[in-house]
mmCIF file of the N, C-alpha and C atoms, coordinates in Angstrom:
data_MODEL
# 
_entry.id   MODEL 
# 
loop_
_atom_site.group_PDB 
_atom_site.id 
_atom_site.type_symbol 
_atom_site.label_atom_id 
_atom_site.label_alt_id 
_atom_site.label_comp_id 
_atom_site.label_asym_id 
_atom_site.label_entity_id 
_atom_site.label_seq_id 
_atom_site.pdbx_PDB_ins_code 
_atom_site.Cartn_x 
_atom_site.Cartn_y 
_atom_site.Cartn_z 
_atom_site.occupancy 
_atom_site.B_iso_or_equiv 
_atom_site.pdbx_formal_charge 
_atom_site.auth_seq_id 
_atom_site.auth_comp_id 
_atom_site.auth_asym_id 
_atom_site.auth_atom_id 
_atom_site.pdbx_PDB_model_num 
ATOM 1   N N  . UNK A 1 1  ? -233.197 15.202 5.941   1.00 0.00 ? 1  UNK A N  1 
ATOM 2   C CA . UNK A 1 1  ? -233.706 13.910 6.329   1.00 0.00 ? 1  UNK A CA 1 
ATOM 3   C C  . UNK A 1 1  ? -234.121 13.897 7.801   1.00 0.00 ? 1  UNK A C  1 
ATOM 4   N N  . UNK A 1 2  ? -233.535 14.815 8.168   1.00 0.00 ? 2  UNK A N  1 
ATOM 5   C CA . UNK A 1 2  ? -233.952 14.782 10.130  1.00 0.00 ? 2  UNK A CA 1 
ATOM 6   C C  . UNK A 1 2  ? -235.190 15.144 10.058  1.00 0.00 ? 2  UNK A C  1 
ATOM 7   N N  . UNK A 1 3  ? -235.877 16.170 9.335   1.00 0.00 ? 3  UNK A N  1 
ATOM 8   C CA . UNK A 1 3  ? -237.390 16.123 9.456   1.00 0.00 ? 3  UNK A CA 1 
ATOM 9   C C  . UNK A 1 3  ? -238.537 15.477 8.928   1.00 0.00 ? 3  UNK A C  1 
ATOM 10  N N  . UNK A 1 4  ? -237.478 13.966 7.848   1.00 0.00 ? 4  UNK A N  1 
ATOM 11  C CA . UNK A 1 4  ? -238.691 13.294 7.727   1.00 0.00 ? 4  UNK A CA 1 
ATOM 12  C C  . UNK A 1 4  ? -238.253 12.144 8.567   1.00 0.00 ? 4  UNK A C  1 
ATOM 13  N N  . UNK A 1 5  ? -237.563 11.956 9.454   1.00 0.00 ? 5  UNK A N  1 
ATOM 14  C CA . UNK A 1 5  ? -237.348 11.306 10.320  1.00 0.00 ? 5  UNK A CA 1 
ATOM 15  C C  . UNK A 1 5  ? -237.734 11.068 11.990  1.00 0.00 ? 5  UNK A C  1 
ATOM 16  N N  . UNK A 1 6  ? -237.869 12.831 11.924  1.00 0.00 ? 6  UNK A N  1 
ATOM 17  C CA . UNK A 1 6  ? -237.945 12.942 13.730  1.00 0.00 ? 6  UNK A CA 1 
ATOM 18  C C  . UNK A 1 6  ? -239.268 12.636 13.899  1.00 0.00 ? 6  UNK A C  1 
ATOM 19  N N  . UNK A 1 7  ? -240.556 12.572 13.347  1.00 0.00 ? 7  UNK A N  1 
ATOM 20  C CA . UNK A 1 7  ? -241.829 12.136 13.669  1.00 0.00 ? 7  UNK A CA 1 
ATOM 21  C C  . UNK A 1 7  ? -241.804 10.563 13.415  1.00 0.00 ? 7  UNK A C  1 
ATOM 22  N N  . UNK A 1 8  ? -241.020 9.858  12.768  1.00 0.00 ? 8  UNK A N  1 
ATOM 23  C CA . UNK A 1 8  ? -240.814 8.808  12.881  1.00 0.00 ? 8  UNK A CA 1 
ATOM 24  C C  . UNK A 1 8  ? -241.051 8.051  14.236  1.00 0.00 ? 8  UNK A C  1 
ATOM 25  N N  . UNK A 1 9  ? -239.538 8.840  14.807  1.00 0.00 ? 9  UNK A N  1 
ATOM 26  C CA . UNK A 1 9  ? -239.239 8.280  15.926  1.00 0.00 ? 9  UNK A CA 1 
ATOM 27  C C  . UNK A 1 9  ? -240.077 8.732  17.299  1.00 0.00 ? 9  UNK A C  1 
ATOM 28  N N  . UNK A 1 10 ? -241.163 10.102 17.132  1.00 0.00 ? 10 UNK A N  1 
ATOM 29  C CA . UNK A 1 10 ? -242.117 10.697 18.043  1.00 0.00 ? 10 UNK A CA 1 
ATOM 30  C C  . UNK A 1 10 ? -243.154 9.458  18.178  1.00 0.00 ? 10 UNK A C  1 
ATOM 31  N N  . UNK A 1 11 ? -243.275 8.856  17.256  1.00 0.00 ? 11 UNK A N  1 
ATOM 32  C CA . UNK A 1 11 ? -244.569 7.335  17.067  1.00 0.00 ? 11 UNK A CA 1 
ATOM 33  C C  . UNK A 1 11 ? -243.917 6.253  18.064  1.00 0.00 ? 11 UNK A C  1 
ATOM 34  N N  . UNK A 1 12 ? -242.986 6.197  18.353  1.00 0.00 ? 12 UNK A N  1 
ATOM 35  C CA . UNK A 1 12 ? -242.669 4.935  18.599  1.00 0.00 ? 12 UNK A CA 1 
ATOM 36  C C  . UNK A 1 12 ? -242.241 5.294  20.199  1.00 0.00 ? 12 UNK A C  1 
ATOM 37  N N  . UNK A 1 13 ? -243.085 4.075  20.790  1.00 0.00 ? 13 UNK A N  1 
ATOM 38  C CA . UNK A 1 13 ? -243.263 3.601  22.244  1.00 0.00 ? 13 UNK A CA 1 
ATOM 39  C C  . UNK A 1 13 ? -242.268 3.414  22.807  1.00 0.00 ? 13 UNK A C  1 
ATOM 40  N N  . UNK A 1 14 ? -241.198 3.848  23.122  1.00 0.00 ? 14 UNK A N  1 
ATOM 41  C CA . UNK A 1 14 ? -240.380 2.573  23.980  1.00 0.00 ? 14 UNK A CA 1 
ATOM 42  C C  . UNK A 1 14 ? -239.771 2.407  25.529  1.00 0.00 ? 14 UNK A C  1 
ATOM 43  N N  . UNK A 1 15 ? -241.130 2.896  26.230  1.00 0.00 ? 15 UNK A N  1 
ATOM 44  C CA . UNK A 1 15 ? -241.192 2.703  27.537  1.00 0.00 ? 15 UNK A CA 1 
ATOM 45  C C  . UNK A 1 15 ? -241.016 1.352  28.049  1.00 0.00 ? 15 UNK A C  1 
ATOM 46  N N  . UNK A 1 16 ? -241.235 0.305  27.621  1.00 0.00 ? 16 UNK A N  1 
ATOM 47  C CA . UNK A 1 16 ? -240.909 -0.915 28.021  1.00 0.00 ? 16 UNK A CA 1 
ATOM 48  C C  . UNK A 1 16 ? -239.948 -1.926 26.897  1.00 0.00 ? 16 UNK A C  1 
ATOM 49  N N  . UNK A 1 17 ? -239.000 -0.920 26.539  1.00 0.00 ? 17 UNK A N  1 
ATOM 50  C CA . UNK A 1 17 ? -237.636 -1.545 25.901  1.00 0.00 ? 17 UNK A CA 1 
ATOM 51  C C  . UNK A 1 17 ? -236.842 -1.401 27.056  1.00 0.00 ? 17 UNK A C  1 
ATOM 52  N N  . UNK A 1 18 ? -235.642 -2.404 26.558  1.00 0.00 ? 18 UNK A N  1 
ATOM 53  C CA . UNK A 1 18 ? -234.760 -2.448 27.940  1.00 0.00 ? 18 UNK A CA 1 
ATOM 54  C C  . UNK A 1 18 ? -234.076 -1.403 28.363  1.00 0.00 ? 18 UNK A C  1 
ATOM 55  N N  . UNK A 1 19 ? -233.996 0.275  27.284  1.00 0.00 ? 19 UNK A N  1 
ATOM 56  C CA . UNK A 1 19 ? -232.985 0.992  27.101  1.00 0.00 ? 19 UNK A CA 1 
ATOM 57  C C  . UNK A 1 19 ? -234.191 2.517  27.491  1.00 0.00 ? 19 UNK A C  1 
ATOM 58  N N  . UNK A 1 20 ? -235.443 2.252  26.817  1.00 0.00 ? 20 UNK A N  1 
ATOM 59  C CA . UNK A 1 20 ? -236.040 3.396  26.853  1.00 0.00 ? 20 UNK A CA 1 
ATOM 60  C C  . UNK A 1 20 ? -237.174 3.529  28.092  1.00 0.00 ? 20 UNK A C  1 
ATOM 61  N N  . UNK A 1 21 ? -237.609 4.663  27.399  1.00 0.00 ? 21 UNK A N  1 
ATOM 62  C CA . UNK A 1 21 ? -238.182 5.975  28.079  1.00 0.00 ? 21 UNK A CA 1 
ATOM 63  C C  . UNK A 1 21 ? -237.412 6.978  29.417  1.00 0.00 ? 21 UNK A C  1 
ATOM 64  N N  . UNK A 1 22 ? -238.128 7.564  29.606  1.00 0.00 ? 22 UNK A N  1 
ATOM 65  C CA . UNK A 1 22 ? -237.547 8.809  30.698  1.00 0.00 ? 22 UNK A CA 1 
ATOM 66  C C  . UNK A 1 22 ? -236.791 9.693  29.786  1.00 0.00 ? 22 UNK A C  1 
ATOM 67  N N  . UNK A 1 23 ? -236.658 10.828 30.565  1.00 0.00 ? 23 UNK A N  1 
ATOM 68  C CA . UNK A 1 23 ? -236.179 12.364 30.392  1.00 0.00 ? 23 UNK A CA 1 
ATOM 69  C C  . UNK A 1 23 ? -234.349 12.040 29.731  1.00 0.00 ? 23 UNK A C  1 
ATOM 70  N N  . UNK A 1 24 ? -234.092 10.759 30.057  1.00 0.00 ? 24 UNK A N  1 
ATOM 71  C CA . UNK A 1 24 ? -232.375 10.925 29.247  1.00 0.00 ? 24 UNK A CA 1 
ATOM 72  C C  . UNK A 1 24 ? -233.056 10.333 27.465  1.00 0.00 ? 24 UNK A C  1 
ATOM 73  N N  . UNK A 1 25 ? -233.609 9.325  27.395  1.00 0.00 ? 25 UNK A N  1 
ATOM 74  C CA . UNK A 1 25 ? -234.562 8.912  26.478  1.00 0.00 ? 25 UNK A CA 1 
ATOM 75  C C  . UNK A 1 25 ? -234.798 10.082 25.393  1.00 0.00 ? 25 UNK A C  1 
ATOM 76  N N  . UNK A 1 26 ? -235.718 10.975 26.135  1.00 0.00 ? 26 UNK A N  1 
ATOM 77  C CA . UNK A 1 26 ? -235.744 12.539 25.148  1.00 0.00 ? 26 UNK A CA 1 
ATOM 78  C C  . UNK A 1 26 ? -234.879 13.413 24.832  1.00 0.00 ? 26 UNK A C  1 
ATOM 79  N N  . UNK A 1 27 ? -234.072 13.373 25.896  1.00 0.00 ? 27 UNK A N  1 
ATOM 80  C CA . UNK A 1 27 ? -232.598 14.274 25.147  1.00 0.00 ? 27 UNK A CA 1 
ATOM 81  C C  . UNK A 1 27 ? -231.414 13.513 23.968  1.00 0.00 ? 27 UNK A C  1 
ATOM 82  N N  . UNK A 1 28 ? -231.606 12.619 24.599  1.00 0.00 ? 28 UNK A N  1 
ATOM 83  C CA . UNK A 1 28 ? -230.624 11.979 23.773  1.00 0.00 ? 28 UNK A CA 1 
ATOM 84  C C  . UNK A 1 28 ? -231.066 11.687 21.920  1.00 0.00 ? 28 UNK A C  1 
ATOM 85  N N  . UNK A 1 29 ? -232.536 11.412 21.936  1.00 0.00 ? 29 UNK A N  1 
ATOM 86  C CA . UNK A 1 29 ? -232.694 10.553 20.763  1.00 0.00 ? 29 UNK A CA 1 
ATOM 87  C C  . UNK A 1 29 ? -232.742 11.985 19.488  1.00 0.00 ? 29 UNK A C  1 
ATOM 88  N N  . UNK A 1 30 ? -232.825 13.470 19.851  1.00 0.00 ? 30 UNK A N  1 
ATOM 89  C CA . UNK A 1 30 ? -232.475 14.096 18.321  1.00 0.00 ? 30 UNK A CA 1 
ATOM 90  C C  . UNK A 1 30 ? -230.932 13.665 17.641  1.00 0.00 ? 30 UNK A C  1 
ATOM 91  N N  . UNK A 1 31 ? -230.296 13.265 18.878  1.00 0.00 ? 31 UNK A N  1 
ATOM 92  C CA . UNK A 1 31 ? -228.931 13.178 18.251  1.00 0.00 ? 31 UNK A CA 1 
ATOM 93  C C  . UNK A 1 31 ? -228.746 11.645 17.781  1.00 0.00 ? 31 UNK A C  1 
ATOM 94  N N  . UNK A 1 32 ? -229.771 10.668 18.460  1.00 0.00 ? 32 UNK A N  1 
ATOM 95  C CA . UNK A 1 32 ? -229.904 9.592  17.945  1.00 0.00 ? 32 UNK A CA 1 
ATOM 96  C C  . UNK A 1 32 ? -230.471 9.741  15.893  1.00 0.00 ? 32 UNK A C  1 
ATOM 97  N N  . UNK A 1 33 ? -231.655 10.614 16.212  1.00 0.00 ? 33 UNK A N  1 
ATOM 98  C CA . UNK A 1 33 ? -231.864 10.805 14.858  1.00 0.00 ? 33 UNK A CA 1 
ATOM 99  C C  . UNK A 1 33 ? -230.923 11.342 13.491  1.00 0.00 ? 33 UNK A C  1 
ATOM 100 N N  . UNK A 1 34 ? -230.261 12.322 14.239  1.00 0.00 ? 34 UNK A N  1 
ATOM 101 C CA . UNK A 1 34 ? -229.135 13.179 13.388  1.00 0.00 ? 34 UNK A CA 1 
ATOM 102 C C  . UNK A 1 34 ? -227.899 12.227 12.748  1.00 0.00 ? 34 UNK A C  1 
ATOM 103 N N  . UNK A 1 35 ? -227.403 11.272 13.974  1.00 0.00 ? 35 UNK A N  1 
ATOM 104 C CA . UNK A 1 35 ? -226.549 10.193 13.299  1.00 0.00 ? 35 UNK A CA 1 
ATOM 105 C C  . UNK A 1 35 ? -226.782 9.200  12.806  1.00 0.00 ? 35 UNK A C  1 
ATOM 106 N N  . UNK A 1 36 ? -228.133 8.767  12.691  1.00 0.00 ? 36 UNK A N  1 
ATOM 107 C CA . UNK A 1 36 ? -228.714 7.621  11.361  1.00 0.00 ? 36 UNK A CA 1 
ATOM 108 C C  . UNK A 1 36 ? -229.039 8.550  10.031  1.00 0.00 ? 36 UNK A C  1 
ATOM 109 N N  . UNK A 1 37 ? -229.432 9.463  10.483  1.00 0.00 ? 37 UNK A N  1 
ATOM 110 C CA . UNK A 1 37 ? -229.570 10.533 9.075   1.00 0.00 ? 37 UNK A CA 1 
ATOM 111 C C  . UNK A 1 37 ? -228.045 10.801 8.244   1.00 0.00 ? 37 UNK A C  1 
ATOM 112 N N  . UNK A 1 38 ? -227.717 11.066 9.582   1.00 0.00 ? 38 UNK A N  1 
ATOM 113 C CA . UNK A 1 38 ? -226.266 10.730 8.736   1.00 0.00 ? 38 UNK A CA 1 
ATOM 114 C C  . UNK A 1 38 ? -225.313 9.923  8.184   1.00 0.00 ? 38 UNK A C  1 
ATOM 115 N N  . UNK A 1 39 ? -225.579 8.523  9.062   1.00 0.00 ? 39 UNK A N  1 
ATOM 116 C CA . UNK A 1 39 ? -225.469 7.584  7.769   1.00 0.00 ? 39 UNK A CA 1 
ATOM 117 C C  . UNK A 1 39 ? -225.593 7.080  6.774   1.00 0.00 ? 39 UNK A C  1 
ATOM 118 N N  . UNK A 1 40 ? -227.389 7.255  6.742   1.00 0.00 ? 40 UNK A N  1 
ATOM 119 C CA . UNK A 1 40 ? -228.218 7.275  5.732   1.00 0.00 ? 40 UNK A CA 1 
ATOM 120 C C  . UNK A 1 40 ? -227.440 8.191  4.299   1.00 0.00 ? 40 UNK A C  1 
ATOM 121 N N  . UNK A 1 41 ? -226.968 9.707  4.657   1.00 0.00 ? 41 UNK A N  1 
ATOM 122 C CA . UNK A 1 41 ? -226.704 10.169 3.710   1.00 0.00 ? 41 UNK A CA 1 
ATOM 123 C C  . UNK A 1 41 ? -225.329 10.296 3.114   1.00 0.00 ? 41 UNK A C  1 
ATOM 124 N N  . UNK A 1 42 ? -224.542 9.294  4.201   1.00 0.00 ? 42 UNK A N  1 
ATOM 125 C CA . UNK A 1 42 ? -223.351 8.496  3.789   1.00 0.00 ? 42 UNK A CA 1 
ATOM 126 C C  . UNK A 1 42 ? -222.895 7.853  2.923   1.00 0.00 ? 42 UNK A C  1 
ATOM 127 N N  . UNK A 1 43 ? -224.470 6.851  2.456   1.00 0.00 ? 43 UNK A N  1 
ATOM 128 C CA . UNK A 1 43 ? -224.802 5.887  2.366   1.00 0.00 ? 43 UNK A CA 1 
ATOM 129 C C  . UNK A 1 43 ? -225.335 5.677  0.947   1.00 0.00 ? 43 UNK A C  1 
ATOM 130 N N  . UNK A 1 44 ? -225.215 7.013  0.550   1.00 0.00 ? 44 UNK A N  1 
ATOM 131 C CA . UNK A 1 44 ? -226.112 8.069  -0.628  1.00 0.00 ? 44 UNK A CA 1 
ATOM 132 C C  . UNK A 1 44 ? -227.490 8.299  -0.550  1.00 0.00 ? 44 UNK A C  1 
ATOM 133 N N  . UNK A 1 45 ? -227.885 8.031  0.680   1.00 0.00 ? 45 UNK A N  1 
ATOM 134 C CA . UNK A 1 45 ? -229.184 8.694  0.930   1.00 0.00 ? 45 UNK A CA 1 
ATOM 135 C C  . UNK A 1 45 ? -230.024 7.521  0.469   1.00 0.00 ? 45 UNK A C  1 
ATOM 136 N N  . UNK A 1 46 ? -231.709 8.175  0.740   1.00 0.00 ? 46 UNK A N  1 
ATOM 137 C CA . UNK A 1 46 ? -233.122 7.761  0.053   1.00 0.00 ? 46 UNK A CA 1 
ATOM 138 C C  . UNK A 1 46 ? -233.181 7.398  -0.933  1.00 0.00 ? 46 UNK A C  1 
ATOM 139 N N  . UNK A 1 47 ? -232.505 7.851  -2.120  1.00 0.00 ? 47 UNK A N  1 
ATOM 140 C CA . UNK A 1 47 ? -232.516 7.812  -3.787  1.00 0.00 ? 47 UNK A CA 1 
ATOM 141 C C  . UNK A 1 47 ? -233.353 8.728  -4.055  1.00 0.00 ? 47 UNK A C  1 
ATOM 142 N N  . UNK A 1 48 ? -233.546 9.715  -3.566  1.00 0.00 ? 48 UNK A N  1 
ATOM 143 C CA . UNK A 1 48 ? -234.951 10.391 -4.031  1.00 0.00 ? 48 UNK A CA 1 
ATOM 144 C C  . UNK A 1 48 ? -234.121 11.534 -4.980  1.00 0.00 ? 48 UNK A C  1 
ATOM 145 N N  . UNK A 1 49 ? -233.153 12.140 -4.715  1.00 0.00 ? 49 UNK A N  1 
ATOM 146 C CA . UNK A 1 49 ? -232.803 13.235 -5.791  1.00 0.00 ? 49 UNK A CA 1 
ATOM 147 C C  . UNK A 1 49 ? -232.752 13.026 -7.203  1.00 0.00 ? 49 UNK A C  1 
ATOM 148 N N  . UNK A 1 50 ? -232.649 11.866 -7.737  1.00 0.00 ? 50 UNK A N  1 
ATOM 149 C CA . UNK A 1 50 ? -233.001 11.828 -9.494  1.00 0.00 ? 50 UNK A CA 1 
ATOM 150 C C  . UNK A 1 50 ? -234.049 11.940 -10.194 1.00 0.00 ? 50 UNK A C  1 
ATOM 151 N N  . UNK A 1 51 ? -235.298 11.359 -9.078  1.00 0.00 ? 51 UNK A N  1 
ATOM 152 C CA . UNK A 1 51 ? -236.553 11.451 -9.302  1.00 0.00 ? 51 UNK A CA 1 
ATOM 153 C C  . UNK A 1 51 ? -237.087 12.571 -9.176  1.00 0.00 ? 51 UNK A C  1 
ATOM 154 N N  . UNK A 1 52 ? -236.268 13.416 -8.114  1.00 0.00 ? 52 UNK A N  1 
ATOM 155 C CA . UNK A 1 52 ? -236.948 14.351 -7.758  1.00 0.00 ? 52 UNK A CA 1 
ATOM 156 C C  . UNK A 1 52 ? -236.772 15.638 -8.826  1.00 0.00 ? 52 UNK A C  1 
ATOM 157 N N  . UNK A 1 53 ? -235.605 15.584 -9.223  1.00 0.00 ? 53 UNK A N  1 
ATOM 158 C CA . UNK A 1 53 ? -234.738 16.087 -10.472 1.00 0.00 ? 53 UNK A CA 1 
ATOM 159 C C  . UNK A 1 53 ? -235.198 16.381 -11.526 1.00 0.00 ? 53 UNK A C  1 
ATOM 160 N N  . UNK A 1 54 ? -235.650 15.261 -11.846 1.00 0.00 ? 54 UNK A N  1 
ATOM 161 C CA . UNK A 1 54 ? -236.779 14.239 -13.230 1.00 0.00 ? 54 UNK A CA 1 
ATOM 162 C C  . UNK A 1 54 ? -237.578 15.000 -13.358 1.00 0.00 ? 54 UNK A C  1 
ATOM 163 N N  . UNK A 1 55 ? -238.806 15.223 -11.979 1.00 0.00 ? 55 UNK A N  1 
ATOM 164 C CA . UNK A 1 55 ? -239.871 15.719 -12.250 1.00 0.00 ? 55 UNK A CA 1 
ATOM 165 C C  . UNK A 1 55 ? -239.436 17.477 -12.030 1.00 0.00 ? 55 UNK A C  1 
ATOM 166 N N  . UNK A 1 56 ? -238.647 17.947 -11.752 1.00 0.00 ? 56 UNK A N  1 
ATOM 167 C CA . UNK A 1 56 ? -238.602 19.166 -11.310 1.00 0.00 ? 56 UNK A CA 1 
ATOM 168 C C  . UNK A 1 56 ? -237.942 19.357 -13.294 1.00 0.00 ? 56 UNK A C  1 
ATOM 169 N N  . UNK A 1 57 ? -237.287 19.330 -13.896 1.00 0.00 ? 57 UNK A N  1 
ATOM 170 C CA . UNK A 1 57 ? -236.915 19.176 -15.364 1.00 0.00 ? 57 UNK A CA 1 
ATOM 171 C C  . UNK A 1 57 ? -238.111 19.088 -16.206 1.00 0.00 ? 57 UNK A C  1 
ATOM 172 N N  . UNK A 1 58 ? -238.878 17.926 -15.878 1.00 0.00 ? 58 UNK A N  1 
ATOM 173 C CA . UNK A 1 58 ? -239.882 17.631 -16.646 1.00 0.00 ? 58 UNK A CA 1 
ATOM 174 C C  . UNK A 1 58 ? -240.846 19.252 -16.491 1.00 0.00 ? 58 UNK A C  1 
ATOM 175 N N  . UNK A 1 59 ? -241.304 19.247 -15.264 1.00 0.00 ? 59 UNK A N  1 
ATOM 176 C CA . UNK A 1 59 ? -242.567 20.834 -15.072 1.00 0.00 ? 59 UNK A CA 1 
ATOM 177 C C  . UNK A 1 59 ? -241.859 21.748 -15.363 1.00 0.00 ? 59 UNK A C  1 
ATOM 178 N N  . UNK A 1 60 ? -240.643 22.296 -15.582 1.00 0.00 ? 60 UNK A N  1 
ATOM 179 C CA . UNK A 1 60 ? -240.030 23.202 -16.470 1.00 0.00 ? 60 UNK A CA 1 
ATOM 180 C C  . UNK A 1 60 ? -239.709 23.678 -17.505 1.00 0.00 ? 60 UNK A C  1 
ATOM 181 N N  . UNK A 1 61 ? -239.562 21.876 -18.374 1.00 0.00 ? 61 UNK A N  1 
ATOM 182 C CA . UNK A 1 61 ? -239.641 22.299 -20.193 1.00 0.00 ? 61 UNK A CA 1 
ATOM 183 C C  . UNK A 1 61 ? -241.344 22.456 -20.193 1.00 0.00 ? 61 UNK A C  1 
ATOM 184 N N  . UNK A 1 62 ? -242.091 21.921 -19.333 1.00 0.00 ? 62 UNK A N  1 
ATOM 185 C CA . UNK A 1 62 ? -243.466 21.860 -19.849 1.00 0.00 ? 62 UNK A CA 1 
ATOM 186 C C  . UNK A 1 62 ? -243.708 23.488 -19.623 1.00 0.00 ? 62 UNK A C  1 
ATOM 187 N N  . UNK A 1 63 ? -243.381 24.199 -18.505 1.00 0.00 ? 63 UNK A N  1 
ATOM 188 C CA . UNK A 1 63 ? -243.478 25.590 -18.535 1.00 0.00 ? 63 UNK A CA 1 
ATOM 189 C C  . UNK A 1 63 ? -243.232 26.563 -19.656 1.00 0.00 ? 63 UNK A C  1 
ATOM 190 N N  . UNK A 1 64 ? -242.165 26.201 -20.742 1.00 0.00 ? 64 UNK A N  1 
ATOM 191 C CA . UNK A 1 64 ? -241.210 26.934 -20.627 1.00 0.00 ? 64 UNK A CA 1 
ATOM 192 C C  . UNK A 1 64 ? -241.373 26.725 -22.543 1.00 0.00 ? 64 UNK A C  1 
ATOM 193 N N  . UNK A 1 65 ? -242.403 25.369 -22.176 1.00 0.00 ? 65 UNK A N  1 
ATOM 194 C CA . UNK A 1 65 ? -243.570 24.780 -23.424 1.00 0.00 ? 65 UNK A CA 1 
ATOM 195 C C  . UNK A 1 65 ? -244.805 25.472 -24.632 1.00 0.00 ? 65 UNK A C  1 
ATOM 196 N N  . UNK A 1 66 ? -245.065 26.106 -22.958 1.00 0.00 ? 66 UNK A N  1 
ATOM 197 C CA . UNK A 1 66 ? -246.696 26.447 -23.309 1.00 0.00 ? 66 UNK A CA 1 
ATOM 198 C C  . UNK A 1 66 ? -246.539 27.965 -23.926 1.00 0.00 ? 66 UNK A C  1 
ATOM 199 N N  . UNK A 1 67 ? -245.910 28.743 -23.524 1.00 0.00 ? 67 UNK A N  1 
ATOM 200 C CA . UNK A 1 67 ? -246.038 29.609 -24.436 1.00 0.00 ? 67 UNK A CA 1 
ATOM 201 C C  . UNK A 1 67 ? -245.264 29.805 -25.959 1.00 0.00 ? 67 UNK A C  1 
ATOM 202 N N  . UNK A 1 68 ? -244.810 28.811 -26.224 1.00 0.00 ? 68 UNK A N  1 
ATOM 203 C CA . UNK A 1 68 ? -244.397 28.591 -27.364 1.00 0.00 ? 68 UNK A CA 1 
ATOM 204 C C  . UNK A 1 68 ? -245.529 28.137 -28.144 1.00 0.00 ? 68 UNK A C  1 
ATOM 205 N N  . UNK A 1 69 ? -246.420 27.006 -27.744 1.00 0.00 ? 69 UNK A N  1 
ATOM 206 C CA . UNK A 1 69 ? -247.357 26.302 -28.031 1.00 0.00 ? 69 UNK A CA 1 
ATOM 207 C C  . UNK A 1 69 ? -248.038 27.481 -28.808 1.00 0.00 ? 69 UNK A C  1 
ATOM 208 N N  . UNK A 1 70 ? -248.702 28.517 -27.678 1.00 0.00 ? 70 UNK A N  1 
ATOM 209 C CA . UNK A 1 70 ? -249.702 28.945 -27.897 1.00 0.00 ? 70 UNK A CA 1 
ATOM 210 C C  . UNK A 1 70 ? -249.441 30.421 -28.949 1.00 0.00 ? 70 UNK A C  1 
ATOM 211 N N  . UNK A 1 71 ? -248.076 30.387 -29.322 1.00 0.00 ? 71 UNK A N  1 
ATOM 212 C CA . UNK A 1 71 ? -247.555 31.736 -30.353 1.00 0.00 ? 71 UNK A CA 1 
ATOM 213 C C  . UNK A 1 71 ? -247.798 30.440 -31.500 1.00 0.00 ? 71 UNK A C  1 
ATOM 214 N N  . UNK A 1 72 ? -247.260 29.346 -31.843 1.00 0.00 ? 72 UNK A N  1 
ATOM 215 C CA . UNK A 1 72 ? -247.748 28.975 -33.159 1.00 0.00 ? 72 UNK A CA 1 
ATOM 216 C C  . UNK A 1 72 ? -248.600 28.271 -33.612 1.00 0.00 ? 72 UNK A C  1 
ATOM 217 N N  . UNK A 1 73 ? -250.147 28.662 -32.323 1.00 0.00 ? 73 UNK A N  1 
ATOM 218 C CA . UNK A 1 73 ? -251.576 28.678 -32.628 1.00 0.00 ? 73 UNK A CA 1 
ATOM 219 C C  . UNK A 1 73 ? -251.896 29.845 -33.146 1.00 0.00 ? 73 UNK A C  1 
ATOM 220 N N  . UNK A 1 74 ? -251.626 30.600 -32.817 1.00 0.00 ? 74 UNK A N  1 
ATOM 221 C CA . UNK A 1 74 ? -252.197 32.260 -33.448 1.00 0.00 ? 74 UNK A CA 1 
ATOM 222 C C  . UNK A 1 74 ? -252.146 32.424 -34.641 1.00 0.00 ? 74 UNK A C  1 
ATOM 223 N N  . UNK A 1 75 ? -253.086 33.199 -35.160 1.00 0.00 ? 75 UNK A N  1 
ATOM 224 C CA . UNK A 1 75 ? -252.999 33.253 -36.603 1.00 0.00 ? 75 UNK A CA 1 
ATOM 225 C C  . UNK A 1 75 ? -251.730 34.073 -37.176 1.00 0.00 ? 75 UNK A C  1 
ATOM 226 N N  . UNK A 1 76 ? -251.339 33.684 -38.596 1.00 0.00 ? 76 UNK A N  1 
ATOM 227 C CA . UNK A 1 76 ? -250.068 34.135 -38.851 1.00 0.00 ? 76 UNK A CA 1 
ATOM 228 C C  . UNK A 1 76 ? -249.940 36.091 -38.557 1.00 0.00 ? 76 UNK A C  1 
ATOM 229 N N  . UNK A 1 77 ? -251.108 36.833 -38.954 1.00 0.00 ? 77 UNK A N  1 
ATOM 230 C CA . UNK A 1 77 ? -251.290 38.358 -38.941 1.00 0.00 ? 77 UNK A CA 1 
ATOM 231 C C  . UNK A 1 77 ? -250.752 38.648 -36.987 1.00 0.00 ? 77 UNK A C  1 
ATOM 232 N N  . UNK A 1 78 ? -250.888 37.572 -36.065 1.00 0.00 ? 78 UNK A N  1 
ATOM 233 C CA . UNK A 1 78 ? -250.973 37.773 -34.725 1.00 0.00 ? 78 UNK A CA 1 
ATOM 234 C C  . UNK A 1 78 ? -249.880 37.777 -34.093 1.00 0.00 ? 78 UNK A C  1 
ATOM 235 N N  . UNK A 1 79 ? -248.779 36.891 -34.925 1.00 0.00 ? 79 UNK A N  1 
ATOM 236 C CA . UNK A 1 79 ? -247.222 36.916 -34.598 1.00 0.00 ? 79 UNK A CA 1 
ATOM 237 C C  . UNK A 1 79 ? -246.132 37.184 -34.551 1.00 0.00 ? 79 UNK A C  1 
# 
């Protein structure tokens, strides 16, 4: 999650917040990022692993599909 996070926080301005910019600003905020990531995955995360699961299951029976498919297209002399 830190790397879909840290460009997040590269976008965002905050030279005229009461807390940011300058050189402590840049050191500090990977570890700013690392401990919301880590709450986040405290937290059980994004939700993305079931979906992601789903489809990674799904393109595998479909793999795992096709050459089955295509042995009981062949003519019976071919199999």
């Amino acid at each position: 999650m830190n790397e879909l996070f840290e460009p997040m926080f590269d976008t965002v301005d905050m030279t005229d917040s009461q807390f940011g910019g300058g050189e402590a600003e840049k050191s500090w905020k990977p570890l700013l990022v690392q401990e919301m990531t880590k709450a986040i995955a405290a937290k059980g995360g994004l939700g993305l692993a079931t979906p992601v699961y789903n489809a990674l299951l799904q393109m595998q029976e479909q793999a795992q599909a096709k050459p089955l498919k295509s042995i009981a297209k062949a003519p019976k002399h071919e199999r």
